[in-house]
C-alpha positions as CSV (number, residue, x, y, z in Angstrom):
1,X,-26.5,38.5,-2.6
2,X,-23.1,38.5,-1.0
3,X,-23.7,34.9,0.3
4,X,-24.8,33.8,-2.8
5,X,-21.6,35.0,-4.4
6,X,-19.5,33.2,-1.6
7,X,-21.2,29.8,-2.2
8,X,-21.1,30.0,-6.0
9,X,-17.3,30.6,-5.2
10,X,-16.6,27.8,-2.9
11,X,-18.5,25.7,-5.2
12,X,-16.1,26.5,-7.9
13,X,-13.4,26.4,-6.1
14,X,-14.2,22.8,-5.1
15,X,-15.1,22.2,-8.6
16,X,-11.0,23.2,-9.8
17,X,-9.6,21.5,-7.1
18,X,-11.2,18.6,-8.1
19,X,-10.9,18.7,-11.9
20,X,-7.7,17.3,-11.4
21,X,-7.7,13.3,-11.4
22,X,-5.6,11.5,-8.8
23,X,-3.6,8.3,-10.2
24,X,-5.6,5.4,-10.9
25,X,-3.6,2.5,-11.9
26,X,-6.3,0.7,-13.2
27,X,-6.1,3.2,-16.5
28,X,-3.0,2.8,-17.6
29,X,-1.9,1.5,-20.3
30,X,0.0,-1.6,-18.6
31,X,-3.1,-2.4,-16.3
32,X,-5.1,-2.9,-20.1
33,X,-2.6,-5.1,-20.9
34,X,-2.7,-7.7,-18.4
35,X,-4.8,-10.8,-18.7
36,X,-8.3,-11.1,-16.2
37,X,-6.0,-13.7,-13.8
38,X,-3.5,-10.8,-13.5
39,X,-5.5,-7.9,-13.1
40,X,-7.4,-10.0,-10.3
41,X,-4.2,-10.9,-8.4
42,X,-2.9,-7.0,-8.8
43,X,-6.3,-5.8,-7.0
44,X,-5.5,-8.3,-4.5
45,X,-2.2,-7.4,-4.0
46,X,-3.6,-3.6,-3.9
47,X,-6.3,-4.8,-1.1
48,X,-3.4,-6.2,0.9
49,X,-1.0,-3.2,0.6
50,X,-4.4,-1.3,2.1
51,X,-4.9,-3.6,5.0
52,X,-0.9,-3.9,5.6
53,X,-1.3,0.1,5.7
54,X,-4.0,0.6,8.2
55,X,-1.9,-2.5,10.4
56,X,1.0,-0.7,10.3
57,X,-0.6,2.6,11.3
58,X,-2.1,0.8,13.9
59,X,0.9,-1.1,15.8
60,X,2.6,2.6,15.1
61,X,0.0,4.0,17.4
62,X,0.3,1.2,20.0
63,X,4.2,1.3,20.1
64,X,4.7,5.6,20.1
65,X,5.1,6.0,17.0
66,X,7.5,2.5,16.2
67,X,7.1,0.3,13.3
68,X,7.9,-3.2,13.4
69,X,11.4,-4.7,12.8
70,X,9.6,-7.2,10.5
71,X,5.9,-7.6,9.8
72,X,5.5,-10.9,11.5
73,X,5.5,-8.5,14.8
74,X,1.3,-7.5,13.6
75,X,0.2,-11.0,13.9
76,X,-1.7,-11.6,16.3
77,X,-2.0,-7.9,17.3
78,X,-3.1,-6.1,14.3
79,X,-3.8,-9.0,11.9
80,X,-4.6,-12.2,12.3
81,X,-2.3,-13.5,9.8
82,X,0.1,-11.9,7.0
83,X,-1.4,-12.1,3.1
84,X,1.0,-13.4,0.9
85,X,2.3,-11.9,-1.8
86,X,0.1,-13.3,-5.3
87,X,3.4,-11.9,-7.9
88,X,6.1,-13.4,-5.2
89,X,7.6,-16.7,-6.8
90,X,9.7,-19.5,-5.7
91,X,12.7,-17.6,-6.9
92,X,12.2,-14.3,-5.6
93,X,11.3,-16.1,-2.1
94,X,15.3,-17.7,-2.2
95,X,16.3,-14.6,-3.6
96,X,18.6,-12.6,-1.2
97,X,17.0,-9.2,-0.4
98,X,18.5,-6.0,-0.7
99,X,18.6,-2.6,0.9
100,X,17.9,-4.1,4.2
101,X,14.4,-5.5,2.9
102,X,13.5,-8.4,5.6
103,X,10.7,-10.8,3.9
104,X,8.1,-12.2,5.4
105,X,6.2,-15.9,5.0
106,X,9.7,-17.3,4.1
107,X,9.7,-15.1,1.3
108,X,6.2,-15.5,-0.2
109,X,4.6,-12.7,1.5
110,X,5.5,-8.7,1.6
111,X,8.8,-7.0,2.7
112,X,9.3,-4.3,5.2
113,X,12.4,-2.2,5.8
114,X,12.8,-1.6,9.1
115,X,12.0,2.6,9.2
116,X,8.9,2.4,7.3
117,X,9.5,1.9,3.4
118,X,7.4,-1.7,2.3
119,X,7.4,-3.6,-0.6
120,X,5.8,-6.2,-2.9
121,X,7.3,-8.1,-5.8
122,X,5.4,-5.4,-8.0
123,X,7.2,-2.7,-6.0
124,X,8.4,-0.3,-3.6
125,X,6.2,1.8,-1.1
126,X,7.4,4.8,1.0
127,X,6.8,5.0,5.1
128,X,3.7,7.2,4.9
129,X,3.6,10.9,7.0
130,X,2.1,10.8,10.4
């Protein structure tokens, strides 16, 4: 009986702690309001933020704990080539970056701040914990 009482709690427990929704961009009220070519290109961009994530993570565990000066440094050792950057326009690529943002694909494809923050032209994205 005293197990059965422990499971049903645990259960429950999971069952709160899951109640609780993470965020999920794709219902909000902005996502609804792009057109079908937009929403396309933003789970693109999201795909490539993934992949640049797990690249990063991975040259951070080949180099003690390092991330690159610039992400050209994961091609060819964690990627075979950068993504570019579908919201990234001709004038954003001449643009000059700021707070020490250094681009990538001559300005087409995603920025990295050497320390660990990383960005699109949709917007800015902390150095994750290790």
């Amino acid at each position: 009986m005293t197990r059965i009482f422990c499971l049903a709690a645990l259960l429950a427990a999971g069952v709160v702690a899951t109640a609780k929704e993470p965020y999920n961009f794709r219902k909000s009220a902005a996502y609804e309001k792009l057109s079908i070519e937009d929403r396309q290109r933003l789970e693109q961009v999201h795909r490539d933020l993934v992949l640049l994530w797990g690249a990063l993570d991975m040259y951070a565990d080949h180099h003690d704990g390092d991330l690159p000066s610039t992400l050209d440094e994961l091609v060819p050792s964690c990627l075979a080539e950068l993504p570019t950057d579908l919201f990234a326009t001709e004038q954003a690529a001449k643009a000059e970056l700021t707070h020490g943002y250094v681009s990538s694909k001559g300005g087409v494809g995603y920025r990295l701040k050497p320390g660990g923050a990383w960005q699109s032209s949709m917007g800015h994205f902390e150095r994750w914990t290790a």
